[in-house]
TORPA-4810 file (N, C-alpha, C, O; in nm, 3 decimals):
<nodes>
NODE_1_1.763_-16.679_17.295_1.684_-16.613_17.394_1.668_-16.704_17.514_1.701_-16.822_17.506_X
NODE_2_1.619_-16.651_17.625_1.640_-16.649_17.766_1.512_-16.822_17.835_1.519_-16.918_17.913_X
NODE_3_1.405_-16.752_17.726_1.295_-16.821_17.738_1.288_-16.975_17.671_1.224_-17.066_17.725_X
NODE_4_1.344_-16.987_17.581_1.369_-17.132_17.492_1.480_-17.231_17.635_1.471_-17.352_17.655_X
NODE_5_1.535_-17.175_17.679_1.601_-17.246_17.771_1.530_-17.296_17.928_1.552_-17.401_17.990_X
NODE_6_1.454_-17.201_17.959_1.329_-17.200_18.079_1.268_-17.302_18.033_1.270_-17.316_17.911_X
NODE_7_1.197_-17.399_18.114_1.052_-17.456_18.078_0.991_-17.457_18.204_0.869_-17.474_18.192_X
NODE_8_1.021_-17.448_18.299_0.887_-17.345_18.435_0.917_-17.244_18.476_1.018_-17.182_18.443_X
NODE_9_0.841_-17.213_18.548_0.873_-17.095_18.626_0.949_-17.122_18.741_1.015_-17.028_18.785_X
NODE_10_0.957_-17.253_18.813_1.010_-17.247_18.927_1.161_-17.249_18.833_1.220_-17.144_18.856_X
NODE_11_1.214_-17.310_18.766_1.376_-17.285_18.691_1.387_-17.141_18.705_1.502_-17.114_18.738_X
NODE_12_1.294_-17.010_18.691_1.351_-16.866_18.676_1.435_-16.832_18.785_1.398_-16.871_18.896_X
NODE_13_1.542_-16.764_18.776_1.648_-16.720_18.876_1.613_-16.551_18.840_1.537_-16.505_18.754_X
NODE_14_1.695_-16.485_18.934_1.700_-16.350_18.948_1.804_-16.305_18.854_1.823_-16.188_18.819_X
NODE_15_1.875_-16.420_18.813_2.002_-16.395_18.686_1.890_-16.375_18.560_1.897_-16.280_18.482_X
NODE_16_1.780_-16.485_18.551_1.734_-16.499_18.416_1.605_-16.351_18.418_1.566_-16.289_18.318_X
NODE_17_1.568_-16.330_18.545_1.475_-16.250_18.512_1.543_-16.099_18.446_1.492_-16.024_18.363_X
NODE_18_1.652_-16.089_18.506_1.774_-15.966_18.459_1.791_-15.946_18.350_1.783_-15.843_18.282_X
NODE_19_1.827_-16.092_18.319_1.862_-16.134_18.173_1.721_-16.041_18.067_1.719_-15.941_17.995_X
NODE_20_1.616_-16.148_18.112_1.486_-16.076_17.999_1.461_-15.965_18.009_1.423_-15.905_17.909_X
NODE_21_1.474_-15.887_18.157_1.483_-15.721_18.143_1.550_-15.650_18.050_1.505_-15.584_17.956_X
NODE_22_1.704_-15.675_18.095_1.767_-15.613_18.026_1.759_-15.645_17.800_1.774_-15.567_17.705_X
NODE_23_1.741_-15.742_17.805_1.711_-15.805_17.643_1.593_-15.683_17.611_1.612_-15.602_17.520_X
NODE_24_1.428_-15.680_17.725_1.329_-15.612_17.693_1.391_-15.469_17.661_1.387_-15.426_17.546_X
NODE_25_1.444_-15.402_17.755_1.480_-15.292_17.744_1.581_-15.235_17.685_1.583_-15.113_17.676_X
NODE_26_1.672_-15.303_17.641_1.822_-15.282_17.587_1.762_-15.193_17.471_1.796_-15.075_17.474_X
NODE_27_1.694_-15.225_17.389_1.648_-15.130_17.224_1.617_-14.973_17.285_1.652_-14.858_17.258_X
NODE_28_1.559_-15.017_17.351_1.489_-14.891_17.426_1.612_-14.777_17.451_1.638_-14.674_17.389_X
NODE_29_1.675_-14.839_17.571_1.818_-14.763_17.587_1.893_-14.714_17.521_1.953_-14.616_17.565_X
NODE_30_1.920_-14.760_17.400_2.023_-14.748_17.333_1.946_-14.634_17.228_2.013_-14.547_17.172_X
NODE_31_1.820_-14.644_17.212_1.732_-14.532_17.121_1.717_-14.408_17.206_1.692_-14.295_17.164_X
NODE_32_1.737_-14.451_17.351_1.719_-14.305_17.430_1.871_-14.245_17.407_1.885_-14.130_17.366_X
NODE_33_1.974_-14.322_17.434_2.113_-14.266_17.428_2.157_-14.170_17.310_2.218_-14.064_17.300_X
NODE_34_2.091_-14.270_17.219_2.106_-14.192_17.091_2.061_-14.014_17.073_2.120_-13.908_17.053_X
NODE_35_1.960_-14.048_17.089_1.834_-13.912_17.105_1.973_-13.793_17.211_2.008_-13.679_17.180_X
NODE_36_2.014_-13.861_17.312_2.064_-13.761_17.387_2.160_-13.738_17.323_2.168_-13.618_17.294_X
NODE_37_2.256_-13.811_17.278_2.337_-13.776_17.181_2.305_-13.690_17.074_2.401_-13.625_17.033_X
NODE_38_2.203_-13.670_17.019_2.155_-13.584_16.917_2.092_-13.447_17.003_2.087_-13.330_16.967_X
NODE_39_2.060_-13.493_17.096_2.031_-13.347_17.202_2.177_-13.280_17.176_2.210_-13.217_17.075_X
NODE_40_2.258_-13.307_17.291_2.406_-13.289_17.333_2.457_-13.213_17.200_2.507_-13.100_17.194_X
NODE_41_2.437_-13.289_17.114_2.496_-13.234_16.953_2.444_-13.094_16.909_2.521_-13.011_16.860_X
NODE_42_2.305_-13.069_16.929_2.239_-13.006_16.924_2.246_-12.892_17.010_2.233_-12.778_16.965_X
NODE_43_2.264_-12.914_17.125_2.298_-12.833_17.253_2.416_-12.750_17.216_2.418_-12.627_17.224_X
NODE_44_2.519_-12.829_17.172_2.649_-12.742_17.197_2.649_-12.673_17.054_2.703_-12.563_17.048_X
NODE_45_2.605_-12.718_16.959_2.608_-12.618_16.835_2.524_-12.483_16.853_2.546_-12.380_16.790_X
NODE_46_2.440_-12.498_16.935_2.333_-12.407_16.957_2.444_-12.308_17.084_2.443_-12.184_17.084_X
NODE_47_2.498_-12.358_17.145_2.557_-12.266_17.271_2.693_-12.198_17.182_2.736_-12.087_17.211_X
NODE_48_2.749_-12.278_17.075_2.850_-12.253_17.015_2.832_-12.035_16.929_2.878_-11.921_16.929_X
NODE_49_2.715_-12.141_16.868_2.598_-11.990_16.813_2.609_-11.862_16.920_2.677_-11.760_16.911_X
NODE_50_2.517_-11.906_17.025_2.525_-11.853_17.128_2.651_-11.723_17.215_2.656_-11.607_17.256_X
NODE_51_2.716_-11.824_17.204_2.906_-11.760_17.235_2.969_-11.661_17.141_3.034_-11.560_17.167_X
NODE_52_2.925_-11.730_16.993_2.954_-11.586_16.892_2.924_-11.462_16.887_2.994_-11.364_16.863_X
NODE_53_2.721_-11.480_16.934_2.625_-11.362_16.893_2.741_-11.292_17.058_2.841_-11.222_17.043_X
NODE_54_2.711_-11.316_17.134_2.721_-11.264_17.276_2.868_-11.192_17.270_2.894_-11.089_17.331_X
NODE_55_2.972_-11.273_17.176_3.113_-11.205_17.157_3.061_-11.090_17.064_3.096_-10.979_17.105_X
NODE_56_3.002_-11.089_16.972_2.957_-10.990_16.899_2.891_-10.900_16.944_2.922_-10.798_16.884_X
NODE_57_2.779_-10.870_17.053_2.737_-10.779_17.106_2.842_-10.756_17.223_2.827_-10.636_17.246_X
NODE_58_2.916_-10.791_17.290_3.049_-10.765_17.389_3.119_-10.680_17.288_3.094_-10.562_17.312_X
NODE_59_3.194_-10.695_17.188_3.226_-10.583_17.076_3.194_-10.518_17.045_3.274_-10.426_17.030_X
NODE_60_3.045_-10.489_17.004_2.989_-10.361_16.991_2.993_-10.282_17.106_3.057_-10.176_17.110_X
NODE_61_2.926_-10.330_17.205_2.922_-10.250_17.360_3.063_-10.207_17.372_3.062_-10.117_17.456_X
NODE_62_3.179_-10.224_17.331_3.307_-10.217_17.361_3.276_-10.092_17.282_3.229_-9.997_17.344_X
NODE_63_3.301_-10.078_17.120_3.305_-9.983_17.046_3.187_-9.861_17.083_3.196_-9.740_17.061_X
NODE_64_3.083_-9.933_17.144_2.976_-9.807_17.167_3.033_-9.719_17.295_3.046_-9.597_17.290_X
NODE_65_3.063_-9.793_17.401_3.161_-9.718_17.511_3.229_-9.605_17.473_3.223_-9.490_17.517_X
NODE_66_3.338_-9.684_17.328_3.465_-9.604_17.291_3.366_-9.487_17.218_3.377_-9.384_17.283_X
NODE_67_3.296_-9.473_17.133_3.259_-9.368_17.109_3.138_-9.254_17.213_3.095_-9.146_17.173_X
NODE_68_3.110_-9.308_17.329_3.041_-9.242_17.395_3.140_-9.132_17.438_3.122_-9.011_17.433_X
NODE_69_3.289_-9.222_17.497_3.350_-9.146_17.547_3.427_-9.045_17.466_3.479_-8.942_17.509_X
NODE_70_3.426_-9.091_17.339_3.459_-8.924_17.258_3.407_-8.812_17.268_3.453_-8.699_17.286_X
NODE_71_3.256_-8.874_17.248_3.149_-8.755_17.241_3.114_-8.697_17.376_3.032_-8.606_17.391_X
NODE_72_3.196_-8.768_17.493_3.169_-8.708_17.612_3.282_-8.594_17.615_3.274_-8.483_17.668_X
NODE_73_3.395_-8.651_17.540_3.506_-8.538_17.543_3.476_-8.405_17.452_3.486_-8.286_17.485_X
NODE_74_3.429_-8.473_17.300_3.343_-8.325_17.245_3.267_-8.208_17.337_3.298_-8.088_17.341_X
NODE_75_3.158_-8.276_17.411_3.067_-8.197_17.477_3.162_-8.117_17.587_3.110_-8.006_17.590_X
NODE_76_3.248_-8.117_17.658_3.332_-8.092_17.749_3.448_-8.000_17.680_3.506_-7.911_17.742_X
NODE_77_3.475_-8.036_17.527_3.522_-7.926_17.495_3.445_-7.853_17.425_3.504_-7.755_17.381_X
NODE_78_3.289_-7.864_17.386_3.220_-7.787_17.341_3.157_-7.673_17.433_3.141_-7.558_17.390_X
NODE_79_3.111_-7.725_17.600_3.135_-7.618_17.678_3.197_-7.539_17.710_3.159_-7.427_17.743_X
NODE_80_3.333_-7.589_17.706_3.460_-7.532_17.777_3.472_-7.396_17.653_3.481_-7.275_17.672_X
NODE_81_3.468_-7.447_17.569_3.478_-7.296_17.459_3.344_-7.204_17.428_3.333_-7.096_17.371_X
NODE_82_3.247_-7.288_17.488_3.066_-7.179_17.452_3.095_-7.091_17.513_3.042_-6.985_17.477_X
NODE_83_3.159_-7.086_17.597_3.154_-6.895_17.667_3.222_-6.815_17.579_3.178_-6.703_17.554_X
NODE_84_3.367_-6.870_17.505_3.424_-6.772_17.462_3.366_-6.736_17.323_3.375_-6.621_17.280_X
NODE_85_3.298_-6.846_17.245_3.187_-6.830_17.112_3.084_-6.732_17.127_3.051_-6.663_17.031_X
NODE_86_3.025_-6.718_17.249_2.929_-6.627_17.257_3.010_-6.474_17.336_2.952_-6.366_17.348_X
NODE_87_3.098_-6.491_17.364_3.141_-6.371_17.377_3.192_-6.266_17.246_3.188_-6.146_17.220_X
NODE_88_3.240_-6.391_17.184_3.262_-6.338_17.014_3.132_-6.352_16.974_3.129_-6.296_16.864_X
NODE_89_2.999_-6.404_17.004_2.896_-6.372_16.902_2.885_-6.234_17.004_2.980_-6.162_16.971_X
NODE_90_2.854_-6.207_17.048_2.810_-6.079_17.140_2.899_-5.919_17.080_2.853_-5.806_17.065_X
NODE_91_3.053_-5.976_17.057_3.073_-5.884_17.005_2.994_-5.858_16.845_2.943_-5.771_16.776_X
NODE_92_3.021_-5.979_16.848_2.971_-5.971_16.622_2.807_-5.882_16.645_2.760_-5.810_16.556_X
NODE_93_2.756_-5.899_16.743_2.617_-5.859_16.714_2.652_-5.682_16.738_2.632_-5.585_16.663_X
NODE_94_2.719_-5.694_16.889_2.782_-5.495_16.895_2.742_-5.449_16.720_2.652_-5.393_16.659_X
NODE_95_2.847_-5.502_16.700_2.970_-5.430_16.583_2.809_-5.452_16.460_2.774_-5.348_16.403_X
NODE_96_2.770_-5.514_16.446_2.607_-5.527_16.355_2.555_-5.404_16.385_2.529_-5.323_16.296_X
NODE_97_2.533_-5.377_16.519_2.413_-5.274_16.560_2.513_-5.118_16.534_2.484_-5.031_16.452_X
NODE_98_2.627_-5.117_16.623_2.720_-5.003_16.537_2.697_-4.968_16.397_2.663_-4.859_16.352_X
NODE_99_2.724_-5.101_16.322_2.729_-5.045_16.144_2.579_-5.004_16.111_2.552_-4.909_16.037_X
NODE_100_2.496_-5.073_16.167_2.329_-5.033_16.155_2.294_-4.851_16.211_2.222_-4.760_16.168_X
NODE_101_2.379_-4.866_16.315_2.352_-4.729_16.358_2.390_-4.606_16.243_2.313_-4.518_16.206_X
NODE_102_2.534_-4.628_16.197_2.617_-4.585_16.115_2.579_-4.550_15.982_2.589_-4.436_15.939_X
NODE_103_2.528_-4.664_15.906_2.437_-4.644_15.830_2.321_-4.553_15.795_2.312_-4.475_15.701_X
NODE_104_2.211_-4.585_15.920_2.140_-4.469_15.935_2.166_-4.367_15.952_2.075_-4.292_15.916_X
NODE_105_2.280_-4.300_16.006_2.381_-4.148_15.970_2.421_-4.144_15.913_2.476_-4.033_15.916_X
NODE_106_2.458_-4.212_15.806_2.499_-4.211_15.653_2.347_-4.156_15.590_2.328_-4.036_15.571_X
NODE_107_2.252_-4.251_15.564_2.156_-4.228_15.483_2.089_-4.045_15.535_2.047_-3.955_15.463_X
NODE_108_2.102_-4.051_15.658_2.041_-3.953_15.667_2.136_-3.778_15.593_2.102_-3.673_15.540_X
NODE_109_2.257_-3.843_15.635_2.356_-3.745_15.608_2.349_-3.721_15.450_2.354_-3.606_15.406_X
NODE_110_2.338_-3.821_15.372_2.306_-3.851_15.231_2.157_-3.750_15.167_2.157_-3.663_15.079_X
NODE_111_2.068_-3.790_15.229_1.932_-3.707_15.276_1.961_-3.591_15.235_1.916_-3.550_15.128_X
NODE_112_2.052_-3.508_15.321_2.040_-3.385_15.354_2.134_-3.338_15.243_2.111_-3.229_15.191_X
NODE_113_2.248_-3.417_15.200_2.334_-3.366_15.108_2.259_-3.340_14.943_2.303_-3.267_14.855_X
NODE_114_2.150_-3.415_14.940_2.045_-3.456_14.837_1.974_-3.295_14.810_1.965_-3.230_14.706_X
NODE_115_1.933_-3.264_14.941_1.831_-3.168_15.000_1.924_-3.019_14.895_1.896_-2.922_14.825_X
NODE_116_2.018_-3.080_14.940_2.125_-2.934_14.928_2.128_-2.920_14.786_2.082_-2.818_14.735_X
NODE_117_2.183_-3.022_14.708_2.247_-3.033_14.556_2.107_-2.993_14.528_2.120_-2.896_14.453_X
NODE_118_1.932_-3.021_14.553_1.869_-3.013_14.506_1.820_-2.830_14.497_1.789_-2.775_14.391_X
NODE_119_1.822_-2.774_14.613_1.845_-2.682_14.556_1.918_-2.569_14.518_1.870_-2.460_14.487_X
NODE_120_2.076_-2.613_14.525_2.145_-2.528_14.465_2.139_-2.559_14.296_2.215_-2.495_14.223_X
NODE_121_2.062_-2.642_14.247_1.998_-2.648_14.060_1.880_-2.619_14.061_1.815_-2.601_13.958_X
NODE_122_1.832_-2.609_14.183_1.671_-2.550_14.163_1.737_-2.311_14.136_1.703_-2.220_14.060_X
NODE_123_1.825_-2.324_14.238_1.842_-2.191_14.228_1.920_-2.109_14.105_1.921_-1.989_14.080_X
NODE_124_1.991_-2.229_14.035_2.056_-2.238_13.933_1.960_-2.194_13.830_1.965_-2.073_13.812_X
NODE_125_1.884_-2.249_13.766_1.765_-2.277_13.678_1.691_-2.138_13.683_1.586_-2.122_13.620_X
</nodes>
């Protein structure tokens, strides 16, 4: 050490005072370097993380796109044909109310045929 060699103060030079600085502080430094080094280490494993999750949601957003744009093409051909679906439901309902109509001139026609058989065995008897 720096000081065993000194014996006044007027002997101190600007070499020796350097000297005991750097001796004082050297532990110091080298414990801060470290630390940053363990930051740094720390840092890039953490950004490494980082880069994966972010590639992983960039992929999804990719795949969510790709299926928006299907379902944008569904809806576009689901319009494009609703007119002609409801033109065929429109008929299907016609052709319902026809056979409904039909029916009821059946039953009634039935009615009357009832009316008849009933009493040509009433006149029978």
């Amino acid at each position: 050490m720096i000081w065993s060699k000194i014996k006044t103060m007027a002997e101190l030079t600007k070499k020796d005072i350097k000297e005991v600085f750097v001796e004082a502080i050297e532990p110091f430094v080298t414990s801060i370097q470290k630390d940053f080094e363990k930051l740094d280490a720390k840092i890039d494993l953490k950004t490494d993380k980082l880069d994966n999750r972010l590639a992983k949601v960039e992929f999804e957003l990719k795949e969510t796109r790709h299926d928006i744009l299907g379902v944008n093409e569904d809806v576009k051909w689901m319009k494009g044909n609703s007119s002609e679906l409801f033109a065929k439901l429109d008929k299907f309902i016609m052709l319902l109310e026809k056979n409904e109509q039909e029916i009821l001139m059946l039953s009634a026609q039935l009615k009357r045929i009832e009316e008849r058989v009933n009493k040509l065995e009433s006149r029978q008897q």
